[in-house]
Structure formats: structure tokens, C-alpha cells
ZAGUTI-150261 format. One record per residue: y, z, x of N, C-alpha, C, O in turn. Coordinates in steps of 0.05 Angstrom, whole numbers, plus 5000, padded with zeros to 4 digits. Last residue first. Layout:
% residues N
YZXYZXYZXYZX;...
//
This chain:
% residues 379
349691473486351191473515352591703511354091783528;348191253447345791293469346691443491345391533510;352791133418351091283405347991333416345991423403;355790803443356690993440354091203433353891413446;355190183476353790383471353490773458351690943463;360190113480358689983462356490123454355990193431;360790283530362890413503361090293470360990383447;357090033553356690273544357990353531356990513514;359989483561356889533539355989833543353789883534;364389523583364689533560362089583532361889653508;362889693633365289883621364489873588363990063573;360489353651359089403648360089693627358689833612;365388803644362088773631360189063619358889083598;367389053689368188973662366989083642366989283628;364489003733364789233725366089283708366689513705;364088433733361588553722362588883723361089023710;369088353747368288303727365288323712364488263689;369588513800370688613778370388533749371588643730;362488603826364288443821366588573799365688733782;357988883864358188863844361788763839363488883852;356888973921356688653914357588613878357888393867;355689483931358889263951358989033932361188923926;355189883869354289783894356389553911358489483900;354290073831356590113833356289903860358289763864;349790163770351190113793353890073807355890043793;349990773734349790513731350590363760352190493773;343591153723345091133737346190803735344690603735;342491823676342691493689344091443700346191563699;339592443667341692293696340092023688337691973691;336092693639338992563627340592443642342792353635;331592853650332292823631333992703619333892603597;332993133708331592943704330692863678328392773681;336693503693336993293704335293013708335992783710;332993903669335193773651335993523670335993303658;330894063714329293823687330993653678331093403677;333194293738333494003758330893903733329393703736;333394723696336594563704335394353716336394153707;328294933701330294843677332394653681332894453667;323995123737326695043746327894883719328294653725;320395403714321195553733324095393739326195523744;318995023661319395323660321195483682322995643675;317394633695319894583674320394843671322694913678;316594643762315094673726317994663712320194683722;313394413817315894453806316494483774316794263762;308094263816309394493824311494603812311594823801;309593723811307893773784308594193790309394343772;314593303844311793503854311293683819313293763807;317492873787316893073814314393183821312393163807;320492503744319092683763318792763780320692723795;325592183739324292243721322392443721322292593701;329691953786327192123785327092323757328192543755;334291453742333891663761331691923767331792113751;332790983720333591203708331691403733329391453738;339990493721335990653738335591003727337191183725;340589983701340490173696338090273715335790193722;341889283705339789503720339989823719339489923741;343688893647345389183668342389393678341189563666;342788633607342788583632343888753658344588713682;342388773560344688653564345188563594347188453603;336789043562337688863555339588733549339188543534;338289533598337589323610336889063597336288873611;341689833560342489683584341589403598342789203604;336089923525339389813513340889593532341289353529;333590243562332289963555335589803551336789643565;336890673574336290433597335590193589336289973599;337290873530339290893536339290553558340590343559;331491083522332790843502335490833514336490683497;331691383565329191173570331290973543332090743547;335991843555334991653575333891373579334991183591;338792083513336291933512335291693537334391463536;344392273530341292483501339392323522338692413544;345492263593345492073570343392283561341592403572;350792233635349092413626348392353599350092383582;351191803702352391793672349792053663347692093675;353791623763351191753743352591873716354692013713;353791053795355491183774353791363761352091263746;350491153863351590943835353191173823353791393833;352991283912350591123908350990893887351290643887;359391433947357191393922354591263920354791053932;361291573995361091433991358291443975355991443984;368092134011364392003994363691763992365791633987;372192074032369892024049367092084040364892084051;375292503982374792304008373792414016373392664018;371692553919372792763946373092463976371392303984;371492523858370792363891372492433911374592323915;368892783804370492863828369092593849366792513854;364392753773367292633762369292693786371592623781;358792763755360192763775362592643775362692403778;356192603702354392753717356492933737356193173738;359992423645358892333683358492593687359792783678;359792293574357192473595358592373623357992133624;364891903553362491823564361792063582362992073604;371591943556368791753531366591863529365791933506;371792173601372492313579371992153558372092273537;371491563631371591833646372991913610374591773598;371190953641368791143617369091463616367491613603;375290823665374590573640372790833622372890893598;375891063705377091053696376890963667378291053649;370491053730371091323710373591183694373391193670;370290403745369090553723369390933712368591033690;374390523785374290393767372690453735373590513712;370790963820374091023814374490843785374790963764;367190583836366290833816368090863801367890823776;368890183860368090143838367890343822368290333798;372290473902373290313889372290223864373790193845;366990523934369090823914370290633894369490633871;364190173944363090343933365690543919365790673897;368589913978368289843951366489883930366289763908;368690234024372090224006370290133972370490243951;363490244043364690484031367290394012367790493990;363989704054361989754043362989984029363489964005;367589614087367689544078366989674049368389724029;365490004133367590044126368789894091370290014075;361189594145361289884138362190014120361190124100;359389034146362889194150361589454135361189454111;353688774179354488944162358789034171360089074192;350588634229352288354214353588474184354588314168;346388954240348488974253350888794249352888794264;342688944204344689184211347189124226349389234225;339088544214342388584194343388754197345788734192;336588624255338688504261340488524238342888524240;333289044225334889214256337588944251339889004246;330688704187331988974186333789074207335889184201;328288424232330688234207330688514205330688604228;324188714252326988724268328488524255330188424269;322789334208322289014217325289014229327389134225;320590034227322889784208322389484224321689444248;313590214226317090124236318389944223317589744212;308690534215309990224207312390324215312990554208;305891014202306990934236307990654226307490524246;304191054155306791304164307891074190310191004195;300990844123303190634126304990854144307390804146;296791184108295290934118297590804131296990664150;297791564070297991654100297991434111299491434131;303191444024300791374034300891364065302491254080;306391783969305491733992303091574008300891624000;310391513917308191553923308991643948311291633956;314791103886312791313883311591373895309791223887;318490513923315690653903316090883903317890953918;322490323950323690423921320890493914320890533890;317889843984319589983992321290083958321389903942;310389703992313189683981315189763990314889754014;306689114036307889404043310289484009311889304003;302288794002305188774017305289064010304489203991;295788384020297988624003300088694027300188684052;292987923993295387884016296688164007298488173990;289687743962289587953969290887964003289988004026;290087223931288887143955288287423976287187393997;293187473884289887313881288587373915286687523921;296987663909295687843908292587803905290587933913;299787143915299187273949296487523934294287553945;300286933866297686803883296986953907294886933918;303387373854302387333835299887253853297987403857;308887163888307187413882304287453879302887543897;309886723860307986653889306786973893304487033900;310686793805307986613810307286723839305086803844;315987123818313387313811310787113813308687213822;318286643837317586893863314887003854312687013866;319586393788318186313818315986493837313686483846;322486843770320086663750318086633778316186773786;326986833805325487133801322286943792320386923808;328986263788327486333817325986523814323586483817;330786323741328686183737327286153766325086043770;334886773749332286783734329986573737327586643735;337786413773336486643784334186793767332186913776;340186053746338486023773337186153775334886073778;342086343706340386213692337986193713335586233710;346286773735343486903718340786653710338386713709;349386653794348086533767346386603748344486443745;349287123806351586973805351386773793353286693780;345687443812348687623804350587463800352887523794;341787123829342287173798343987323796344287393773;343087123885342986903870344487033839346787043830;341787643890344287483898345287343883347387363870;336387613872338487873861341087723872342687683854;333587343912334387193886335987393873337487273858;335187633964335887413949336387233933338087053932;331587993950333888103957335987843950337887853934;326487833946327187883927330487913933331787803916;325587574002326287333979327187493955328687373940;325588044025328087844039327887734013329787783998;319888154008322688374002324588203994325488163972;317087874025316787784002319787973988321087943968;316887874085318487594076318887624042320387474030;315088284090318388204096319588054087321988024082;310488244075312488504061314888414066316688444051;308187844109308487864089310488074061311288024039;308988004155311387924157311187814122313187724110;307988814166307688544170309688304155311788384144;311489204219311089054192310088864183311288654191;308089424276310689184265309689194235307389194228;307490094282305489874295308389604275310189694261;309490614337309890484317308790234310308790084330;308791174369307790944378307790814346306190924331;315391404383313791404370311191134376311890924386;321091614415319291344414315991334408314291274426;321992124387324291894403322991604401323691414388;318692414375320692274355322292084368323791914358;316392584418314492474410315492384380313992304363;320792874447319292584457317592424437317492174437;325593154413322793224416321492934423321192774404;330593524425330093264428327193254433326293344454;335393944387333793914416331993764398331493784374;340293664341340093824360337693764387338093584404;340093084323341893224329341793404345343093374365;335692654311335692854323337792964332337792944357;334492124260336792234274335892534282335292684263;330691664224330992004225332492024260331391944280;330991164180332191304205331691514212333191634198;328090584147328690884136329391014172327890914189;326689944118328690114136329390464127330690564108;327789244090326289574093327289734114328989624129;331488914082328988924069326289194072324189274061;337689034065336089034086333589014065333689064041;343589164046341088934041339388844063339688644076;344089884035344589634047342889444043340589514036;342890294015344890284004345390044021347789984020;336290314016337590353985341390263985342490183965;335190284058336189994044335790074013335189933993;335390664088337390544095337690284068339590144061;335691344082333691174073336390904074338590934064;334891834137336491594117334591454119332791414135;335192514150332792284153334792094130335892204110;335492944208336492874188335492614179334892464198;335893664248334893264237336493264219338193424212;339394014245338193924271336493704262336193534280;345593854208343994024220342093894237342693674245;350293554206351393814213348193924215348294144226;349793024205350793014228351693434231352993544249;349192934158346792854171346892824198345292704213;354692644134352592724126350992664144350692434151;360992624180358392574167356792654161355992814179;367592924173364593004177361992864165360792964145;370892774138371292654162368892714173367792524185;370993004087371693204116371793104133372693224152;364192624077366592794056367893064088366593224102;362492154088363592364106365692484097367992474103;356991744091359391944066359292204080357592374085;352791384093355791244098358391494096360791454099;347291534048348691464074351091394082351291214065;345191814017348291914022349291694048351291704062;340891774000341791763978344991803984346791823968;338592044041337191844035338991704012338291474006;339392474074341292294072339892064057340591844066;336493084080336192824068338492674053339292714030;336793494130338893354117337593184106336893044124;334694104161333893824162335693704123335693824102;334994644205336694534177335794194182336094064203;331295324221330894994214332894814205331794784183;333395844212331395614203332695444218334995454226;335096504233332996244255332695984238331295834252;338996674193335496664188333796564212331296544210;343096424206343296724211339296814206337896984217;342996014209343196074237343196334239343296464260;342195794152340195694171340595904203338695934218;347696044131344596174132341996134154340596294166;350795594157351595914168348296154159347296334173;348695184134349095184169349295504170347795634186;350595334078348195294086347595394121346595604129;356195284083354795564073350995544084349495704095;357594874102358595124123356995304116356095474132;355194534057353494534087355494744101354194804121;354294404001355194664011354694694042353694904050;352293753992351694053991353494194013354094124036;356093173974355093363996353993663988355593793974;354492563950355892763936354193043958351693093958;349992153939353592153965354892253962357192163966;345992253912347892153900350092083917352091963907;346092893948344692793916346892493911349192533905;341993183995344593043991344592803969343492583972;337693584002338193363996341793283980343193343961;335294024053337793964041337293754034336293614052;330594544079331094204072333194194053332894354034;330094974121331294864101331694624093333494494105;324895314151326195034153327395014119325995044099;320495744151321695634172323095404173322895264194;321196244105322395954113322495914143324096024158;318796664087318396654113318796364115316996224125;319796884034318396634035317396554072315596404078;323597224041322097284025319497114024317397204015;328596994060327197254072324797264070323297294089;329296504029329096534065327596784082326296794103;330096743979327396673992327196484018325296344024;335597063991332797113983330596953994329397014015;338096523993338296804021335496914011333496864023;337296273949336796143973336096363995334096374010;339896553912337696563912335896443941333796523950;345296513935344196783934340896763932339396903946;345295893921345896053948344896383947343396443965;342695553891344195863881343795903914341595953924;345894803902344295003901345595353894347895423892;348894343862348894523883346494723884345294773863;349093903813347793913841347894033866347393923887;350494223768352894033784351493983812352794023832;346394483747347194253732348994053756348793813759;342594763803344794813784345894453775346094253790;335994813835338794553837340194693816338394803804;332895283866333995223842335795063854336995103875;326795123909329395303902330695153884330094913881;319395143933322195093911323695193910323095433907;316695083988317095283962320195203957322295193970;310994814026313594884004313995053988312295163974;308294684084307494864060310994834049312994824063;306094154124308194384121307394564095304994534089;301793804137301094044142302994254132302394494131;303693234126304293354157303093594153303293674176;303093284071301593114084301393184112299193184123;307393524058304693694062302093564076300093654086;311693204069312193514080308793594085307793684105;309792834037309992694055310092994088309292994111;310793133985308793053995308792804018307792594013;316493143988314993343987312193283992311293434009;318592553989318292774006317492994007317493094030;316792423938315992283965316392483992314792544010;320092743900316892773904315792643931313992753943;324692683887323792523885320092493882318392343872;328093293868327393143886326292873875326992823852;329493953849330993703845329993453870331293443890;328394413882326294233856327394123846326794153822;329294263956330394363921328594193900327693963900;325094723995325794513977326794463955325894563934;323495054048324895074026325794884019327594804033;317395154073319794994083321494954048320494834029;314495674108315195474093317395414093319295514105;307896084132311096044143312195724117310295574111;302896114140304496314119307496164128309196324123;301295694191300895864170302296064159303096214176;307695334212305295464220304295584191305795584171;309894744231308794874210307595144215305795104231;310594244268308294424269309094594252309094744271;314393894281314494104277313094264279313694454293;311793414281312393534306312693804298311093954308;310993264230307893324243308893424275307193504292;315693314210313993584206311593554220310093744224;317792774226318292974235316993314232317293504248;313392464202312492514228314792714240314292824261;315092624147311592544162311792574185310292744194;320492324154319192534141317692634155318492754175;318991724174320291964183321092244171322692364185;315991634119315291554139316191814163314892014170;320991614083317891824083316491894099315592124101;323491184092324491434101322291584100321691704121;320290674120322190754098321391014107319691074123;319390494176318890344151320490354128321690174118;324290744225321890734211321390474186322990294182;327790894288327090714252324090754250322190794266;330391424310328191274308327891184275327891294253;335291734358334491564334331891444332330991364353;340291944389337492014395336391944358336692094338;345591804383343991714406341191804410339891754430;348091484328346991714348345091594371343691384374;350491044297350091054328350691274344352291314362;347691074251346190834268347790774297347290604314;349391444217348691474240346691264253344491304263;356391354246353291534241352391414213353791324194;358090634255358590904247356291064242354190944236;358390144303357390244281357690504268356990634287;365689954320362690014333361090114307362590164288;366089184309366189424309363789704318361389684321;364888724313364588844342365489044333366089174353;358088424286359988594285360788704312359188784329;354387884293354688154295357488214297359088064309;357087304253356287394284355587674274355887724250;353086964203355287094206354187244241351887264250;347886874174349986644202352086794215352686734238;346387304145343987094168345986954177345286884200;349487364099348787634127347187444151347287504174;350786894072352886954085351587164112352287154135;345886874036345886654058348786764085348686714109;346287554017347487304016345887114029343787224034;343287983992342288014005343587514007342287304002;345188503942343288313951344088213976345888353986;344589183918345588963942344088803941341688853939;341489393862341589553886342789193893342089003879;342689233811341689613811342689623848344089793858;345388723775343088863796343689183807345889293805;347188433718348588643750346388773753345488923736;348587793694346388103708348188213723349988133737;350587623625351287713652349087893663347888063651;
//
């Protein structure tokens, strides 16, 4: 059996009408701009910002790294604050180096579709002057309170096709005052090589969630035509990389990105993100390390994060039974030291993640119950 890490990507999203429901935050704020992928809008919300000398922008050393250097790339300056085992921040420490650091801007990451402390946050940000900018990148859909993520401070930036089958796609949303030069950016099209080569991966993940033999022997396929685009030095945009690159900031989401959006149940999408989690604690909850064992309505989860000794042998294991295990940012900005922040090590040490995603099936969440119990002695 496969079970894929992230949505694929049917023959069913391309015929189906648009949806007449209306869309939910935040694809329907009113002051919005797509991007390529989220970094992207990153980048150009700090290149409005402007930054000034001595002044910084507080970041949890629990991250990815794309956005931190996507922050400096724009000119911003950082300084690190402590994540705690249960992905909250030290709020006391926080007040501190707001004072102490001359924060002009709090950056919030929203871990997993699991919410930070935002009355407590919102209430510092307004007692300090900052800034409050939301990374929804990892939260989209999750309105723990009825309150959406990414809807309580003055930006806020989604990474859209981590949790939908889109082929690329990242958002940054202006909530508070409205800066022209985020509204309509001069953006140049994707090319149609990146799009087309995404769309076909998204696809054969479909495929092979449902036939493994098909689908493998398409993936086979794909990596040949891969393979000849790179001979022929056809380079494709990525999307899930590492990195920054100034060269790709102004790329915009492709408009097959914009139109699936709108051929999406939402609604859907959230019931059977919980539904699966719910499922699997049930099956692994007090067996099995979870990272996060509470689902508060109106979360809507990423994946299942499990707390494993051994990570990397934990994943291989997985991923040879066919289970996309991801082993969750492994690194970070090099700033960020094991010494100074301990705890968002330990996390990055021991957070795997198993999927949970719309497309994953009751019987692959069987499957996936049972090769970690199996797994006793990695897990």
C-alpha cells in the first residue's frame, strides 16, 4: 500500500463546476495577493515594510528557515525567541525582548493547525507598537474559536498547496492598513514548465494512492521526462524546497492554481482532516510519543505528529512500507544554536509527521495504525 504525504490532485478537480459556496478566509479577504509560494510574499511584505536599522523582527527558533531568510533578504534583521516542547512561546520572555531588541514586528508561526496564544500575543503587539504578522503556512483552514488563523493580526502569509492540490500557490492577506505596492504587485506568470511538471506529479500521487503498481510505474515515467527536461536545461520552478532565491520573489501563482481553488469543498476538506487525526489518536494515542493530542474545534491539522528516539530510522522504516513519513524541519537559520534554543532542537529531532490529509482513505489509515504499532521499537 502507498499513502502520500501531501493531496493529490484527481481527474475529478478539472471537470467538476466551481463551487457556489462562498470561499472561507482567507481566499475571501478583500485585500489579497497570490504569489508563487509563500516566501515569495514574505519578501515582499518586509520589502514594504522597510525595516529600519537597529530595529527587529522577532522570530520563533522553531522554523523552517525560508522565512527567515526571505525576512533578510528584504533587509529585516532577526532575533530569536524560545518555542516550549508544546509549541507555544515564553511569553515573559517575549515581553522582554520586545523591549530589549527594539522589535518592530512579531512574527507568529502557527505550527501544524494548532494556534499560538494570539489574545496574549495581539495584546503585547498593541501594547509595544509591533507589528503582528501570522504564518499560516501550515494552518490554513483552522479556526480554533470560530476565529480564523491569520485573521487576528495586520498580515498574514499561507502557504496554499501544502494543504490543497494545487500546483503552486502561497497568499499574503492585509488585514489591517493597505499598502498599494502589496495589493497589485508587478508579478511576472509561471512558467508552464513548473506547472505542468508539479500538475503531473500531483497526479501520479493520485493515481498511486490507488493503484501503487500504475503509479509507480508512471512516477518511473515522469522521473525519465524529468530527467530529459533537465538534459535539455528546461529548469522548473520548485515548490516544498529549502532555500531562498531572490531570482523567483515576483513569480505569481499560475492561473490552474487560482482555477482549482475554486472547484475545492473546504468544508469538506477540514471534516476529514480531523476525522483522520481523531482516528489515528484513537488507534496510537497512549501507545505511541504525539507531539499534540488535543483537537480543539475548528483546527484543521496538517498531519499526525508523532515523537520518535530516532527520526531518520523511524522514516526510512515508514517509508519502506510505503507510508510518506515527513520528517519535519530538521533545520534552520544556523543562528538559531542548539545551545540557545534546546527545546525547538528537541523538536527538530523527534517531530514525524504521518499524513492525515482529504484523500487519505479508511483503509490506508488502517494500514498506517498498524505499521507503527509495528513499529514499536522506532516509535
Amino acid at each position: 500500500m502507498y499513502v502520500p504525504a501531501w493531496p493529490g490532485l484527481s481527474p475529478g478537480h478539472f471537470i467538476r463546476p466551481p463551487s457556489a459556496q462562498e470561499p472561507p478566509f482567507p481566499l475571501k479577504a478583500p485585500n489579497k495577493t497570490y504569489f508563487y509560494r509563500a516566501r515569495n510574499a514574505i519578501y515582499h511584505l518586509f520589502r514594504s515594510l522597510r525595516v529600519q536599522h537597529g530595529e527587529t523582527v522577532l522570530v520563533p527558533a522553531y522554523h523552517s528557515g525560508n522565512e527567515v531568510w526571505a525576512m533578510r533578504a528584504a533587509g529585516a534583521s532577526t532575533r530569536f525567541y524560545s518555542i516550549h516542547r508544546n509549541l507555544e512561546p515564553d511569553l515573559d520572555e517575549l515581553a522582554r525582548l520586545a523591549k530589549s531588541e527594539n522589535a518592530r514586528a512579531l512574527f507568529v508561526i502557527h505550527f501544524l493547525g494548532w494556534p499560538q496564544p494570539m489574545k496574549e500575543l495581539t495584546a503585547l503587539c498593541r501594547e509595544r507598537g509591533m507589528i503582528l504578522i501570522e504564518d499560516c503556512a501550515l494552518s490554513l483552514l483552522s479556526q480554533p474559536g470560530g476565529q480564523p488563523l491569520g485573521s487576528w493580526g495586520d498580515y498574514a502569509i499561507f502557504c496554499l498547496y501544502k494543504t490543497l492540490p494545487v500546483p503552486n500557490g502561497g497568499l499574503l492577506v492585509q488585514n489591517g492598513s493597505v499598502a498599494g505596492s502589496l495589493t497589485a504587485p508587478e508579478l511576472t506568470p509561471c512558467d508552464l514548465a513548473s506547472v505542468a511538471g508539479r500538475t503531473t506529479e500531483l497526479m501520479l500521487e493520485w493515481i498511486r494512492s490507488r493503484s501503487d503498481g500504475a503509479g509507480a510505474m508512471l512516477t518511473g515515467l515522469k522521473r525519465l521526462v524529468g530527467r530529459t527536461l533537465s538534459a535539455l536545461r528546461l529548469e522548473r520552478l520548485p515548490v516544498g524546497d529549502i532555500g531562498f532565491d531572490p531570482a523567483s520573489v515576483n513569480v505569481g501563482m499560475s492561473p490552474l492554481g487560482l482555477a482549482l481553488l475554486k472547484r475545492c469543498d473546504y468544508e469538506e476538506i477540514r471534516r476529514r482532516r480531523r476525522n483522520n487525526f481523531l482516528f489515528l489518536y484513537q488507534q496510537l494515542g497512549g501507545k505511541v510519543a504525539v507531539l499534540r493530542e488535543e483537537l480543539e474545534e475548528g483546527v484543521c491539522p496538517l498531519f499526525f505528529p508523532l515523537l520518535v528516539p530516532d527520526k531518520a530510522a523511524a522514516a526510512r522504516a515508514l517509508w519502506d512500507r510505503g507510508i510518506t513519513a515527513v520528517e519535519f524541519w530538521n533545520s534552520g537559520d544556523p543562528e538559531a544554536t542548539r545551545d540557545a534554543f534546546p527545546e525547538a532542537h528537541f523538536l527538530r529531532d523527534h517531530v514525524l509527521e504521518l499524513p492525515i490529509h482529504q484523500d487519505i482513505t479508511p483503509s490506508q489509515l488502517e494500514y498506517m495504525a498498524d505499521q507503527v504499532l509495528s513499529l514499536k521499537r522506532l516509535v
